[in-house]
Legacy VTK file of the C-alpha trace (Angstrom):
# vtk DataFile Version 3.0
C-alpha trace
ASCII
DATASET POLYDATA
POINTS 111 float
135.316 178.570 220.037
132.001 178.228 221.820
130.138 175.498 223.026
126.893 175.657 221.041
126.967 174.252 217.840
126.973 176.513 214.605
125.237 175.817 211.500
128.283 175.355 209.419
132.126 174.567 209.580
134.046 177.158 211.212
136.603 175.844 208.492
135.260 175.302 205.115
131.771 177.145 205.875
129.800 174.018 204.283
126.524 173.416 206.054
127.445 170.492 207.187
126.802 168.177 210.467
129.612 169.093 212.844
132.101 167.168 215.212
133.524 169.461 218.342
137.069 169.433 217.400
139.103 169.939 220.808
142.332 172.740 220.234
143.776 171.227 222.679
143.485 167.276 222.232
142.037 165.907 224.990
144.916 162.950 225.174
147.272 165.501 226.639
144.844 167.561 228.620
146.915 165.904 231.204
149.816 166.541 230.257
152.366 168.751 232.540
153.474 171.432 229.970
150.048 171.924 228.657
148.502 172.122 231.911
150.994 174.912 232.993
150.043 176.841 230.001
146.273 176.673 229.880
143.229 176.368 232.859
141.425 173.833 233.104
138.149 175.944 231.563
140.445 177.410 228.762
140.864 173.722 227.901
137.563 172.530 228.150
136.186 175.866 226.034
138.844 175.836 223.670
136.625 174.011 221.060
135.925 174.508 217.215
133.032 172.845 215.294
133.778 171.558 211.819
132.627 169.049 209.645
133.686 165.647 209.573
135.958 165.812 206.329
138.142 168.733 207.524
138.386 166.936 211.040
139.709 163.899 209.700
142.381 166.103 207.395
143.530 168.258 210.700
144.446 165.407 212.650
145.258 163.210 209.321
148.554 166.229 209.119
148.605 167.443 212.139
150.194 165.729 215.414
148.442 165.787 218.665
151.403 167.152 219.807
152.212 170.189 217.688
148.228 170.760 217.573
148.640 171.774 221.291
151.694 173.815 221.027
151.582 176.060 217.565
147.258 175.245 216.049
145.634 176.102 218.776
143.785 178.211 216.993
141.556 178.435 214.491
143.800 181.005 212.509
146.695 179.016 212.893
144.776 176.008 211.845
144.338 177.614 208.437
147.833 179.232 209.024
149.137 175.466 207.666
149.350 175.281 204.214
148.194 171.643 203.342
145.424 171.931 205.561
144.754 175.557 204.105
144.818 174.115 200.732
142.408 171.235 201.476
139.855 173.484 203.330
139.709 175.651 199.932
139.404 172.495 198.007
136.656 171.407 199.990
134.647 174.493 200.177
133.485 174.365 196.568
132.286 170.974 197.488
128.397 170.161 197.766
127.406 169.678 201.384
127.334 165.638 202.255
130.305 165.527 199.647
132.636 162.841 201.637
136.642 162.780 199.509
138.058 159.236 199.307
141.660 159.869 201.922
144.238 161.014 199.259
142.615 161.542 195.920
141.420 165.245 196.854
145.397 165.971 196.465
145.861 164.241 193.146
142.994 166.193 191.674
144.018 169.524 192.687
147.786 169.120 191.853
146.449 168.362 188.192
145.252 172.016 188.091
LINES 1 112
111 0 1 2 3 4 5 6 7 8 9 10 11 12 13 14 15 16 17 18 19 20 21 22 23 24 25 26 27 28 29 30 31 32 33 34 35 36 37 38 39 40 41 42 43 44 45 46 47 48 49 50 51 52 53 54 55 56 57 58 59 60 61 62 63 64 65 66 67 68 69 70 71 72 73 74 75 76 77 78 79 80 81 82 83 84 85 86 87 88 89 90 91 92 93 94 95 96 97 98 99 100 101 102 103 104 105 106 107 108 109 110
């Protein structure tokens, strides 16, 4: 949770290029309830870098919502099974490997 880049996804470990992905989503840094439980440098720091696949699959099952309140975390981020699943799907990928939305699912339920 820093704000230097790392080399590789603090999910799947690929060396990959990274997107800041924000704990707390920025939409509801406003918001009352999240305001009374976090400072505004917790929310600001509270950052995890991971490549652009496993961003898109957090916030493809997460809501913004519950991603504030119960995955703020990255150990509660891998706490969730489908996104658990897909992160040790993905890690046997090549780096640059990019999965069409749904059919990373199909093949691994074929297993």
């Amino acid at each position: 949770m820093s704000g230097r880049a790392p080399e590789r996804c603090e999910l799947c470990g690929r060396p990959e290029r990274l997107t800041r992905h924000h704990l707390i989503p920025r939409t509801l840094h406003r918001n009352r309830r999240v305001r009374r439980h976090w400072s505004r440098e917790a929310l600001t720091r509270a950052i995890l870098w991971v490549c652009r696949p496993c961003h898109d699959q957090i916030h493809q099952l997460i809501p913004e919502k519950q991603l504030a309140e119960h995955y703020h975390t990255r150990e509660a981020l891998l706490a969730h099974a489908e996104l658990r699943r897909f992160v040790e799907w993905i890690r046997s990928r090549p780096p640059g490997f990019r999965p069409r939305s749904r059919s990373w699912k199909q093949r691994l339920n074929r297993r």
